[in-house]
VOGU-3710 file (C-alpha; in Angstrom, 3 decimals, decimal comma):
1> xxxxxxxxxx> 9,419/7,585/16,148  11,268/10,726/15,729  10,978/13,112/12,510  14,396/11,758/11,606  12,943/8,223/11,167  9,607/9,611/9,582  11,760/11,345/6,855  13,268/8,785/5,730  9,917/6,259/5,529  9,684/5,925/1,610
11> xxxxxxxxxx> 6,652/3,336/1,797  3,705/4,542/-0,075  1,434/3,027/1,790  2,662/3,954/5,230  0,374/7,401/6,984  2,106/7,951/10,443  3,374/6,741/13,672  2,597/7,236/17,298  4,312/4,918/20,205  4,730/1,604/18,915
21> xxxxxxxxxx> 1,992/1,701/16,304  2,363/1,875/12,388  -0,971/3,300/10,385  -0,510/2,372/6,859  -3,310/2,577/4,136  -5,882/0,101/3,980  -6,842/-2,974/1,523  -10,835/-1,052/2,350  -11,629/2,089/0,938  -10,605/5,026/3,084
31> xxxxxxxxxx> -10,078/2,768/6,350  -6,613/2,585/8,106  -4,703/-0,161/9,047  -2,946/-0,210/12,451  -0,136/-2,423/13,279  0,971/-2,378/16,886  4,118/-4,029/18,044  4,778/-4,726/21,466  7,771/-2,411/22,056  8,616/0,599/20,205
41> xxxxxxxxxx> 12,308/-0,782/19,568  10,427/-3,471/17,483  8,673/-0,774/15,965  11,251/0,799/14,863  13,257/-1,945/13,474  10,704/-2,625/11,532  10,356/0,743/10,269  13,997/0,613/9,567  14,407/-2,909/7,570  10,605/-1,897/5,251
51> xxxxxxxxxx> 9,096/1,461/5,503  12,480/2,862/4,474  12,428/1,104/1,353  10,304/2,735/-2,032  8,341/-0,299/-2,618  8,222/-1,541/1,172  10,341/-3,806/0,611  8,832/-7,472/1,347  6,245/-6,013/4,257  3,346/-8,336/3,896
61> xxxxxxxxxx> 1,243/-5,567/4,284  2,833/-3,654/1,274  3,020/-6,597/-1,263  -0,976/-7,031/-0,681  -1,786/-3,431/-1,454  0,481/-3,494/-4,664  -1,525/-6,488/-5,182  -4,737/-4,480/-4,779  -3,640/-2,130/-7,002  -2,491/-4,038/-9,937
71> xxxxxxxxxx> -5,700/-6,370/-9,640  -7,811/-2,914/-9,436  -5,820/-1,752/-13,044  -6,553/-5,457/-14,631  -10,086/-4,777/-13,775  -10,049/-1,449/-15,130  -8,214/-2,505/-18,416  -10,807/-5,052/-18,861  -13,306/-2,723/-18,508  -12,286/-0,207/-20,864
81> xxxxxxxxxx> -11,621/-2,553/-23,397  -14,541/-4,532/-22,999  -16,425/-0,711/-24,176  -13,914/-0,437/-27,048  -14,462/-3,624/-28,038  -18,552/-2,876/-27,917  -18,105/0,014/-29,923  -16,421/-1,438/-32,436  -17,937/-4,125/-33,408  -19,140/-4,864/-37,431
91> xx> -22,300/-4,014/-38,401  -24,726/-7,835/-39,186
//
C-alpha cells in the first residue's frame, strides 16, 4: 500500500499495512487482527471501498468492534447506575 492510500484510510479500527495484509484492532484486548488477501490488488480494493470510509463503512470486521464498543458502554452505564442507584436508596 503506498502512503497515498494509508492517508486516506479513515477506519478507526484499522493499524497498518504490509503486502497484502490489513492489521486492524482486535475484538481481544491489545491483540491484532490480521486479514490477508490473496493478492495485493484485492487488498487494496478493499482498502479503497471500507478503510477509506470514517465508520468503515459495512466491513464486517468494523461493525463487530462498534458492536464491542457500544455493548462495553451498556455495561458500563449499567454499572454506574447500578452504584447510584445503591447510594441512593431510602433509609427502612
Amino acid at each position: 500500500m503506498t502512503e497515498k492510500q494509508h492517508a486516506n484510510v479513515k477506519c478507526p479500527f484499522f493499524l497498518d499495512s504490509h503486502r497484502e495484509t490489513i492489521r486492524c484492532e482486535s475484538l481481544i484486548g491489545s491483540a491484532a487482527m490480521l486479514t490477508r488477501f490473496s493478492s495485493v490488488a484485492d487488498m487494496t480494493a478493499h482498502v479503497n471501498r471500507y478503510c477509506v470510509k470514517e465508520d468503515g463503512g459495512k466491513c464486517p470486521l468494523a461493525m463487530n468492534l462498534y458492536d464491542k464498543y457500544r455493548r462495553l458502554e451498556a455495561l458500563a452505564d449499567q454499572r454506574a447506575k447500578e452504584r447510584r442507584d445503591m447510594y441512593l436508596k431510602p433509609d427502612d
